[in-house]
C-alpha positions in Angstrom: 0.0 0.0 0.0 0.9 3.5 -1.0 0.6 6.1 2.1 -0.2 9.1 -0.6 -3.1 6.5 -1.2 -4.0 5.5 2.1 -6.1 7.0 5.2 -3.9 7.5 8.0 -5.2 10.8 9.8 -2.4 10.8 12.2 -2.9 13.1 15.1 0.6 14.9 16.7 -1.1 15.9 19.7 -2.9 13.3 21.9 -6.4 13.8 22.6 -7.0 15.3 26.3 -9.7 12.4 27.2 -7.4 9.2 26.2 -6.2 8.1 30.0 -3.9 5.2 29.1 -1.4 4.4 26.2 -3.8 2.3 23.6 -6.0 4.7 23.5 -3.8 7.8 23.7 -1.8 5.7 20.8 -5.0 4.4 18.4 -6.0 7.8 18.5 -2.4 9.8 17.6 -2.3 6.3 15.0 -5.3 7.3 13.2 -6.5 3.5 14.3 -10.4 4.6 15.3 -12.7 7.4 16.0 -15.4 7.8 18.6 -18.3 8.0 17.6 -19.9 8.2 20.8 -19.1 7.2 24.4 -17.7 3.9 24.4 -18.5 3.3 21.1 -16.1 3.2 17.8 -15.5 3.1 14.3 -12.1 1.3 13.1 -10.3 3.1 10.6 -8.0 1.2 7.9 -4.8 0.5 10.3 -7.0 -0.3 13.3 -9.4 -2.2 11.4 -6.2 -4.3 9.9 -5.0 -5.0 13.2 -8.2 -6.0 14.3 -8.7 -8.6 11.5 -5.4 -10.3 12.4 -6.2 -10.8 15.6 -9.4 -12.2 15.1 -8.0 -14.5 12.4 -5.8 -16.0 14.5 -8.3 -16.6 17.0 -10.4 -18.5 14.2 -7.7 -20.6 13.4 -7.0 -21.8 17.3 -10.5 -22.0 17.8 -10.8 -24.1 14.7 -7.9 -26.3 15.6 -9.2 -27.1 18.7 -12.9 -28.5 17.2 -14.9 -25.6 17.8 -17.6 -25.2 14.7 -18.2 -21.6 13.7 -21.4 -19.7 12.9 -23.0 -16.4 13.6 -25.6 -15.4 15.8 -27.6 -12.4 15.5 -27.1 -8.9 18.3 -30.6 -8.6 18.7 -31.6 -11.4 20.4 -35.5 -12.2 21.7 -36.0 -11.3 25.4 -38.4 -14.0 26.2 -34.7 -16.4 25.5 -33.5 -14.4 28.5 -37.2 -14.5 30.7 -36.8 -18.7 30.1 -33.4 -18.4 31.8 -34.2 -16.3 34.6 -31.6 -13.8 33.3 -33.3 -11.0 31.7 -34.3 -9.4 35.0 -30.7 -9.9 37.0 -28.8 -8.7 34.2 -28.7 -5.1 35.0 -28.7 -1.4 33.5 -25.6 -2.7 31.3 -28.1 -4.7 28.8 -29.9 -2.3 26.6 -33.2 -3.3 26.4 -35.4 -2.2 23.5 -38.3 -2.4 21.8 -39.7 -3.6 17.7 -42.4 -1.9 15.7 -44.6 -4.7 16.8 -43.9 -4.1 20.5 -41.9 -7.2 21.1 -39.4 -6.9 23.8 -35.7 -7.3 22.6 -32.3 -6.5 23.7 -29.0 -6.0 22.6 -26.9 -8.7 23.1 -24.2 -9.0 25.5 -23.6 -12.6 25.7 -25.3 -15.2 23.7 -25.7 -18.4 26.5 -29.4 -18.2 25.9 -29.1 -17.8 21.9 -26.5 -20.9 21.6 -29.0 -22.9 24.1 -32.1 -22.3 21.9 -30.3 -23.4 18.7 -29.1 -26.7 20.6 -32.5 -27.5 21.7 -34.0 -27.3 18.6 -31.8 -29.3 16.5 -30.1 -32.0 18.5 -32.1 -34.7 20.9 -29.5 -37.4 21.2 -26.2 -37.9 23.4 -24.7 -39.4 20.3 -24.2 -35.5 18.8 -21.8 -34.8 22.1 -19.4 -33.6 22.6 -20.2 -30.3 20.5 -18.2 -26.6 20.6 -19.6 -24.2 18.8 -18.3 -20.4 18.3 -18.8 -16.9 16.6 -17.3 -13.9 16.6 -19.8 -10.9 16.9 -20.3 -7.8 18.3 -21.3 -7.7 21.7 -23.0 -4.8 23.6 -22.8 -3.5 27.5 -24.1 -0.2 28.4 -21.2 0.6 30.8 -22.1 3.3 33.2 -18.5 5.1 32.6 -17.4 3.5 29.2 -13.2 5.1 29.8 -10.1 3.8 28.3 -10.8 3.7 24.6 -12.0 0.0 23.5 -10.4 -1.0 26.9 -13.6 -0.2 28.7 -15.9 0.6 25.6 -20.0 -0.1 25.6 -19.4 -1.7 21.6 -16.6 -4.5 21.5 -15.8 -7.5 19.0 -16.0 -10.7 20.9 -15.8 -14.7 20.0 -18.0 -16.4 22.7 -17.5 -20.6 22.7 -20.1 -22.6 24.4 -19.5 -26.8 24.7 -22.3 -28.9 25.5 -21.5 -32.8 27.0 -23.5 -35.2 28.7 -21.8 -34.7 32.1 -19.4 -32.6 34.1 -16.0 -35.3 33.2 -16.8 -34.6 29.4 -17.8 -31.1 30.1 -14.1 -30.8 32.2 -12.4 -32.4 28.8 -13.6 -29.3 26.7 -13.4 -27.3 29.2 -9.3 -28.1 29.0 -9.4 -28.0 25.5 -10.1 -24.5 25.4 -7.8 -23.5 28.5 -4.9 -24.9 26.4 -6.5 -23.6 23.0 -6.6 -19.8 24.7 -2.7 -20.3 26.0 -1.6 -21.2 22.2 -3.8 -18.0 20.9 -2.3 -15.4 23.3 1.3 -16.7 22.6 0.9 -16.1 19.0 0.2 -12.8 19.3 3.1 -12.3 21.7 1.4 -12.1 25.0 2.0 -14.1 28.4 -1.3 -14.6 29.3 -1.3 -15.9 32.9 -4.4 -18.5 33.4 -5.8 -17.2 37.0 -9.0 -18.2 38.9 -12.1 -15.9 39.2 -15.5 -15.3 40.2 -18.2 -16.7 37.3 -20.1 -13.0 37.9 -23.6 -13.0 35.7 -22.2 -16.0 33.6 -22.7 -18.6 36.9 -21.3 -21.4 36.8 -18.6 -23.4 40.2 -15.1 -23.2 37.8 -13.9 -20.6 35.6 -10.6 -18.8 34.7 -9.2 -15.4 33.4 -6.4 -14.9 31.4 -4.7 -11.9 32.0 -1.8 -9.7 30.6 0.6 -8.1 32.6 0.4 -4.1 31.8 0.7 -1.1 34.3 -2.4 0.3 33.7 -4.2 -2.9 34.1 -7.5 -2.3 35.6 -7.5 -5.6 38.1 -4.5 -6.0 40.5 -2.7 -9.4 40.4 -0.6 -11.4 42.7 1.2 -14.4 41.3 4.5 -16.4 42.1 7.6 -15.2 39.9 8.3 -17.9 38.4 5.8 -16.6 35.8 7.6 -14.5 34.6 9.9 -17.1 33.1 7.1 -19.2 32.0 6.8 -19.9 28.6 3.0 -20.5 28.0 3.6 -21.7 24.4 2.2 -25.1 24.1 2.2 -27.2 21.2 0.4 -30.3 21.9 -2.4 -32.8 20.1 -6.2 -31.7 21.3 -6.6 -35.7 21.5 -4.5 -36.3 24.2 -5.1 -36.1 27.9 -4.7 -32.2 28.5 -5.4 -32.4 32.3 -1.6 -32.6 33.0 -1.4 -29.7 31.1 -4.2 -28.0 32.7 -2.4 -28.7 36.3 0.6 -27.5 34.9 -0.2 -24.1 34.0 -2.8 -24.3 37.2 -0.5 -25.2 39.9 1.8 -22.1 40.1 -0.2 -19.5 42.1 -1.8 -16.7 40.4 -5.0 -14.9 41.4 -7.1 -11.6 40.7 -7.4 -9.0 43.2 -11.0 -10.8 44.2 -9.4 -14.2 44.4 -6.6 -13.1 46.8 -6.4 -13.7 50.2 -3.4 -12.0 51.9 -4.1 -13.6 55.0 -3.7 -17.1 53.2 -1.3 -17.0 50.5 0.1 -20.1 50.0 3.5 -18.8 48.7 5.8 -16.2 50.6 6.5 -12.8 50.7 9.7 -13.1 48.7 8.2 -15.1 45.6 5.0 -13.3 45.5 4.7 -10.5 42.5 2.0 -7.9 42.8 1.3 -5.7 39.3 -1.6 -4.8 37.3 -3.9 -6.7 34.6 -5.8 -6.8 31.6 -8.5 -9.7 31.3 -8.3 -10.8 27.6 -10.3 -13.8 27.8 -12.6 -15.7 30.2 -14.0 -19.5 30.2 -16.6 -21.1 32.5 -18.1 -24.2 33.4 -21.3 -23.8 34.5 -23.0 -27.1 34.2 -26.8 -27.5 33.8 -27.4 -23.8 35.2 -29.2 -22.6 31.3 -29.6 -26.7 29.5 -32.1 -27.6 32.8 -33.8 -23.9 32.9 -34.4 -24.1 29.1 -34.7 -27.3 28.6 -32.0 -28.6 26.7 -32.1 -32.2 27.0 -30.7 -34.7 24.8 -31.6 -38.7 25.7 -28.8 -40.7 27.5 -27.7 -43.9 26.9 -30.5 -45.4 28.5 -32.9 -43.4 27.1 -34.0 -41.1 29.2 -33.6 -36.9 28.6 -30.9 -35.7 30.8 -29.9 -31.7 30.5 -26.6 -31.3 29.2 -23.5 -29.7 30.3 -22.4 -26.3 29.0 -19.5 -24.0 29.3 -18.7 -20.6 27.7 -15.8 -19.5 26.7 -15.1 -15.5 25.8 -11.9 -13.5 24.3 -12.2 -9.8 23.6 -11.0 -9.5 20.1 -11.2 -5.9 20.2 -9.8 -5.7 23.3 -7.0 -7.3 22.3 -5.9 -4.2 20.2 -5.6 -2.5 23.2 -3.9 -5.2 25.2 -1.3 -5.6 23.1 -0.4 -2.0 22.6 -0.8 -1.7 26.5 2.0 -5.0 27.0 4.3 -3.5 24.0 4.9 0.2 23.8 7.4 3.0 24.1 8.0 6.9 24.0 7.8 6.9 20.0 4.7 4.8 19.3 3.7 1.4 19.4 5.6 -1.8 19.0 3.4 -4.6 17.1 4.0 -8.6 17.3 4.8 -9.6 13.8 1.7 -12.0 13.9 -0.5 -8.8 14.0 1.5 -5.9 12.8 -0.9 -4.1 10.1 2.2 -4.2 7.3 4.7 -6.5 7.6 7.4 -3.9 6.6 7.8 -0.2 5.6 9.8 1.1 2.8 10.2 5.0 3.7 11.8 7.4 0.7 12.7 10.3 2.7 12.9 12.5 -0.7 10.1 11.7 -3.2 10.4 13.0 -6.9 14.6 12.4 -6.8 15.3 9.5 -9.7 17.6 7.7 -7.6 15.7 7.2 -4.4 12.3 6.4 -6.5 13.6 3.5 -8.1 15.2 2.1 -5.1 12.0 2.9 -2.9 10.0 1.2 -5.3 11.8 -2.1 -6.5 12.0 -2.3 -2.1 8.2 -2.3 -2.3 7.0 -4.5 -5.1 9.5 -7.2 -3.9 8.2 -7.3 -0.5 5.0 -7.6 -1.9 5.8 -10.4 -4.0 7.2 -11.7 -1.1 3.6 -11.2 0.9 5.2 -8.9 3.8 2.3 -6.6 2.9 4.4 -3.5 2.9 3.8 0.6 3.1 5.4 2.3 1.0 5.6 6.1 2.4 5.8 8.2 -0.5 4.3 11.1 1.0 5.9 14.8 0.0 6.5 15.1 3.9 9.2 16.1 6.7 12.5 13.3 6.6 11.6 13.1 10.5 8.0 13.4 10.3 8.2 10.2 8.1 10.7 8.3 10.5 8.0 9.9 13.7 5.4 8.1 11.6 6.8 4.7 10.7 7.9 4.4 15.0 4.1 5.8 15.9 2.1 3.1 13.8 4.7 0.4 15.1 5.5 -1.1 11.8 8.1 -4.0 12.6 10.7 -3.3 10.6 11.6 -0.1 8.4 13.9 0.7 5.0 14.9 4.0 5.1 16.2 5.4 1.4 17.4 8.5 1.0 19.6 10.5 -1.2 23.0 10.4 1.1 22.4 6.5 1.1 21.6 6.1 -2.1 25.1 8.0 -3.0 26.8 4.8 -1.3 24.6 2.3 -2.5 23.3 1.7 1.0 19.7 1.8 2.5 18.6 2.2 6.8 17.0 -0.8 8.1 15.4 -0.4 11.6 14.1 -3.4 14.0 11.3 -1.1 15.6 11.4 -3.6 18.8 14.7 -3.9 19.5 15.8 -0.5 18.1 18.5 -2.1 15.9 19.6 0.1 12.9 22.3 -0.8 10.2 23.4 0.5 6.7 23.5 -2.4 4.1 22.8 -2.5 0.1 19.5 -2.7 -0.6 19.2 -6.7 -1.8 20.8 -7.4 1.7 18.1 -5.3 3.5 15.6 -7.1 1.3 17.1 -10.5 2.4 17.6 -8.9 6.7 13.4 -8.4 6.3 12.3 -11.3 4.9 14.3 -13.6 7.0 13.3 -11.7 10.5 17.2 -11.2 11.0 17.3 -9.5 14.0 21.3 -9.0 15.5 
């Protein structure tokens, strides 16, 4: 992509209402505008971004035999009456109503929607175990929507729900998609530390949070250290027995500020880390609380109905912009994970129109996107150092910097935007640096 062709309304100056660093940075990016409070639209980077990241949640989700389909936002509120929830929600459900004076609601969670399609279609234990998933917008009339998409009232979510015919078959999904969430976070760079926490509206007797580490975290944590050297990247076959792995990743204490009880922490003083959090994902088990209320039976192997066992399983895609930015930032801009950078390289020609530095710009570009790095290409007639400001603010991985002094020595910048590394080398060696990830 051309930036002269390109919408990037980069902002110098940062907004006075953006509190923490995404949103201060997705602003100043030109990532999204608000449209109103809490709620968004994503511009072309931010909406790149956004895409990645919900791809590679598709893929884990996929891998790990979750079925996708889509589910509507307006859901019927007679769904929610049958379940008892419609009343105990709260003021964060907007309720509304049709033209024909039906009672509807925007959707914040779809347990009720996912229960009603599984009651009508399936009737047998023979169709368990089954995972289904989509990814949807969600929305919760927060009572202070603050921190950009952190804390917004409009977010992208994919919601999971398992159904088995009893709690040891509900358990073995239930693992499937604790391991399935570590492998997703990793990819995107993130130590995601599994922690246990209160079910809230969901119900349910087991569920856990994955959080990020970030200093303006929104949840206090306490955890043992040795997290901090964990590596939470787990490449294992969904057919095997994944309690070990569960235990694993289960047994090294880490806990929410909710979940923490300073009067009976099990480790000491001296191993114990306290920082702050960002939730990125959430799974429950919560049994027969909506199959039993709405009657989602299936018959058992003697023949008689028996409700089955459900589990939910959440991960704030759009969230996840913001999380990452949050976990991987600096003074200059933001610093993106390859796996969900919005170009996978920048070629920057610091003086557009000279002969020299055109051609060399240019055969940059089109090889990298024969390559498929997906590369910018700033061309813009703009400031040498409001160019390099740019490439560091939008947190493109790795930059080629040509320009006329260069050029004169058949040489061309290339910049590691996470580690800071810079070196002069001829152009087909900076070609072969980026595509191999070649970092010193």
């Amino acid at each position: 992509m051309r930036l002269s062709q390109y919408f990037l309304p980069l902002l110098k100056e940062t907004p006075k209402e953006a509190q923490i660093a995404s949103h201060r940075l997705m602003l100043r990016a030109g990532m999204i505008q608000q449209s109103s409070a809490g709620i968004y639209s994503w511009l072309p980077l931010g909406k790149k971004v956004l895409d990645k990241i919900e791809e590679i949640v598709r893929e884990e989700q996929n891998r790990a035999g979750a079925l996708e389909i889509l589910m509507p936002t307006i859901q019927p509120a007679e769904l929610w009456q049958e379940s008892g929830r419609y009343d105990d929600y709260g003021a964060e459900m907007l309720r509304i109503r049709d033209r024909h004076d039906r009672d509807m609601l925007y959707g914040p969670t779809n347990e009720e929607q996912i229960t009603d399609i599984f009651r009508s279609h399936l009737r047998s234990y023979k169709a368990l175990p089954l995972n289904m998933y989509h990814i949807q917008w969600k929305f919760r009339d927060e009572v202070r929507p603050r921190f950009g998409i952190m804390r917004g009232r409009e977010f992208l979510m994919k919601d999971a729900y398992s159904f088995d015919l009893d709690a040891d078959k509900a358990r073995v999904a239930y693992n499937k998609m604790f391991v399935s969430y570590l492998k997703t976070f990793a990819r995107m760079g993130l130590t995601a530390i599994p922690m246990e926490a209160d079910t809230g509206p969901i119900g349910g007797d087991m569920s856990h949070e994955f959080i990020i580490l970030a200093e303006t975290g929104e949840s206090g944590v306490y955890f043992h250290k040795d997290w901090l050297n964990t590596d939470l990247i787990t490449d294992i076959d969904y057919d095997q027995d994944l309690q070990p792995v569960v235990d694993k990743f289960t047994s090294l204490y880490a806990r929410a500020d909710e979940k923490h009880d300073p009067d009976n922490c099990p480790i000491s003083a001296a191993d114990l880390m306290v920082l702050r959090g960002i939730e990125i994902g959430h799974i429950f088990y919560f049994g027969e609380k909506y199959s039993a209320a709405m009657g989602a039976t299936v018959s058992g192997p003697d023949g008689k109905p028996v409700p089955v066992h459900m589990g939910s399983y959440g991960i704030g895609v759009s969230r996840l912009v913001g999380g990452i930015i949050e976990a991987s930032h600096d003074d200059k801009g933001i610093i993106w994970p390859d796996s969900v950078a919005p170009f996978g390289a920048a070629v920057v020609n610091l003086k557009p129109g000279d002969a020299v530095c055109e051609a060399a710009a240019g055969d940059l570009y089109e090889k990298l996107m024969k390559a498929g790095l997906d590369p910018l290409l700033d061309d813009r007639d703009e400031r040498p150092g409001a160019k390099l400001a740019s490439m560091d603010l939008i947190g493109i991985p790795w930059q080629i910097v040509v320009g006329p002094r260069g050029m004169d020595n058949g040489v061309v910048e290339v910049k590691h935007r996470k580690s800071g590394e810079t070196v002069e080398i001829s152009p087909e060696s900076a070609l072969n640096k980026v595509l191999a990830n070649d970092i010193a």
